[in-house]
matplotlib code that plots the C-alpha trace (Angstrom):
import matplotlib.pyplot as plt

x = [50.4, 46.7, 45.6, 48.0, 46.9, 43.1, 43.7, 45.7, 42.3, 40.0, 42.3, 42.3, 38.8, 37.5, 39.9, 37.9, 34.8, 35.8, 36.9, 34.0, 31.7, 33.9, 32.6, 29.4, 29.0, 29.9, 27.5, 24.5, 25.4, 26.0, 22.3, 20.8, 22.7, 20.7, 17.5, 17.4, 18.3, 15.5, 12.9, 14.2, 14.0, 10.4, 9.2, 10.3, 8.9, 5.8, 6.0, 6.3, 3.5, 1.3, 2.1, 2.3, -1.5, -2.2, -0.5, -2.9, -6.0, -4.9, -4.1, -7.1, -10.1, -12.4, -16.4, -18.2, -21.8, -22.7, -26.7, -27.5, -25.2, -21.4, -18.7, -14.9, -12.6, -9.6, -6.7, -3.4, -0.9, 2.3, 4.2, 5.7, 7.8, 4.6, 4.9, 3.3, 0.6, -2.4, -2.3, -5.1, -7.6, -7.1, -5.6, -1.9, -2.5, -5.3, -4.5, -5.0, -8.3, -9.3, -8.1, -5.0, -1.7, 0.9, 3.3, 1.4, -0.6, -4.4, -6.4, -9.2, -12.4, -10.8, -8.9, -9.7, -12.7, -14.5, -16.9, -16.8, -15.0, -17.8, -19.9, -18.4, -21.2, -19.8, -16.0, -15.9, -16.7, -14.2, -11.4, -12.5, -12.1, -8.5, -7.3, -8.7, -6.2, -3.5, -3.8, -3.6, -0.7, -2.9, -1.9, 0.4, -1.5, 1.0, 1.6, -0.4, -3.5, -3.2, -3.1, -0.6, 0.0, 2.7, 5.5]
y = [-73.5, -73.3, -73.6, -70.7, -69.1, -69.3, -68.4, -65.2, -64.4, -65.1, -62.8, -60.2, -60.2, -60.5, -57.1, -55.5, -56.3, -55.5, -51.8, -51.7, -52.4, -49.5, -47.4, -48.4, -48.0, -44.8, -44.0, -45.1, -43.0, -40.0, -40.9, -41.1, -37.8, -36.1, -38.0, -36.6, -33.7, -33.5, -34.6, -31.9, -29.0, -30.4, -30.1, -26.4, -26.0, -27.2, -25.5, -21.8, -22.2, -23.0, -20.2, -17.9, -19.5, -17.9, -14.7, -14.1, -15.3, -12.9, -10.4, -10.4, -7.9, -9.2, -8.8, -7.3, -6.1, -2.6, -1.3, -5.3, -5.3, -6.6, -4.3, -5.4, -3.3, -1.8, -3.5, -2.1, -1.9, -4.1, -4.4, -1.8, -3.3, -4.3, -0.8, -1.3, -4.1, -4.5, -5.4, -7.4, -6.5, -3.1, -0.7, 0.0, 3.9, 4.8, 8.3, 7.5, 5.8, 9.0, 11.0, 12.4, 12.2, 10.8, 13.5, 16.0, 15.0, 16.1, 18.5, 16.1, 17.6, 19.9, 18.2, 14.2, 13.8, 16.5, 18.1, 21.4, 22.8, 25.5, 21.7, 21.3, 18.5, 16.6, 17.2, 16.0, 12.4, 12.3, 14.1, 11.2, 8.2, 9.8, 10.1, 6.4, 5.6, 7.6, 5.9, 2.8, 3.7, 3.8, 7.5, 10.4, 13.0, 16.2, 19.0, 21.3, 19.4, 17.3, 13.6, 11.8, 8.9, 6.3, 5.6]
z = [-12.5, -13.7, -10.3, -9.1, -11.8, -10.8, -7.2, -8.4, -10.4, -7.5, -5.0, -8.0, -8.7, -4.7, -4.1, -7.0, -5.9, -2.2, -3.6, -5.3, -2.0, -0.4, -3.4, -3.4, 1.0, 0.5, -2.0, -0.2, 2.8, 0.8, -1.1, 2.9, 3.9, 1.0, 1.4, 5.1, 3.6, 1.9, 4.1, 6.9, 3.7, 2.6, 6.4, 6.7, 3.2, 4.0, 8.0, 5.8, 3.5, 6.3, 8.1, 4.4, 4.4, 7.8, 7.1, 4.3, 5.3, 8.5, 6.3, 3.9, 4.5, 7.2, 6.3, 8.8, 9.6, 9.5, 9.6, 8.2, 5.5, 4.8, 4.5, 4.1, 6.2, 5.3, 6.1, 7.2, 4.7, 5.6, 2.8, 1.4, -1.6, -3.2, -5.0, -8.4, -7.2, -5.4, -1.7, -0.3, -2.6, -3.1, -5.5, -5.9, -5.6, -4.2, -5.1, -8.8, -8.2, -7.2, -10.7, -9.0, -10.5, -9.3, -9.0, -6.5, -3.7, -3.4, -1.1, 0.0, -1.9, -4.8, -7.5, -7.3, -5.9, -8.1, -5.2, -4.6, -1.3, 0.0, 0.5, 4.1, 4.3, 1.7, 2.2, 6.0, 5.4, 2.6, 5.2, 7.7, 5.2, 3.6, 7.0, 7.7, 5.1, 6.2, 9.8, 8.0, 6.1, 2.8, 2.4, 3.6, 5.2, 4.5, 7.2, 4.5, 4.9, 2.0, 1.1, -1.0, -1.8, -0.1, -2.7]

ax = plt.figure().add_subplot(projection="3d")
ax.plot(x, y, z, "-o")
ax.set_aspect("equal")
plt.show()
């Protein structure tokens, strides 16, 4: 009887551990599913900050030389959710640089600026650079003539 009673333990314990190795197989392979998981979501991690590296550094103003000196050009603006922030470097609104409100737009050379209108020499090269901007979609150049700013 004790030996029956031995070999009823034995079975008893060896179908435990046996469940238990099911158990446990089938825990490692979930604990590989997720560890390729992970090493397939750090690659792409790691493939997008590269390229959010490149974007930037493509993105940033670019010196150049002009008459011996360095001058950073104006980027075009791409991003228009960046509302309330600075975008490579420059202001938010460059309309309120300028001393103009937000609200209305500006007649290049009257309100913001402070010059005086009659001074045709003086409010031509501010009319070039506003309408650089509004090419670079800085600004809005209105039908009227005006410049306001992109919101």
């Amino acid at each position: 009887m004790v030996e029956s009673e031995i070999a009823d333990r034995i079975a008893a314990r060896r179908a435990e551990l046996d469940e238990l190795e099911v158990q446990l197989v089938r825990q490692l392979d979930q604990v590989r599913a997720e560890r390729d998981e992970l090493a397939v979501a750090e690659r792409v991690w790691k493939r997008m900050a590269e390229q959010l590296v490149a974007e930037q550094n493509a993105a940033s103003p670019a010196a150049v030389q002009v008459a011996g000196r360095a001058v950073l050009l104006v980027p075009h603006r791409t991003d228009r959710r960046r509302r309330g922030r600075a975008a490579a470097g420059l202001p938010a609104d460059p309309g309120d640089r300028a001393g103009r409100r937000r609200t209305g737009g500006g007649q290049a050379g009257r309100r913001g600026a402070g010059l005086e209108v009659a001074v045709r020499g003086k409010l031509e090269p501010l009319r070039g650079k506003l309408s650089k901007l509004a090419g670079r979609d800085w600004l809005r150049k209105l039908p009227d003539g005006r410049f306001a700013t992109r919101l």
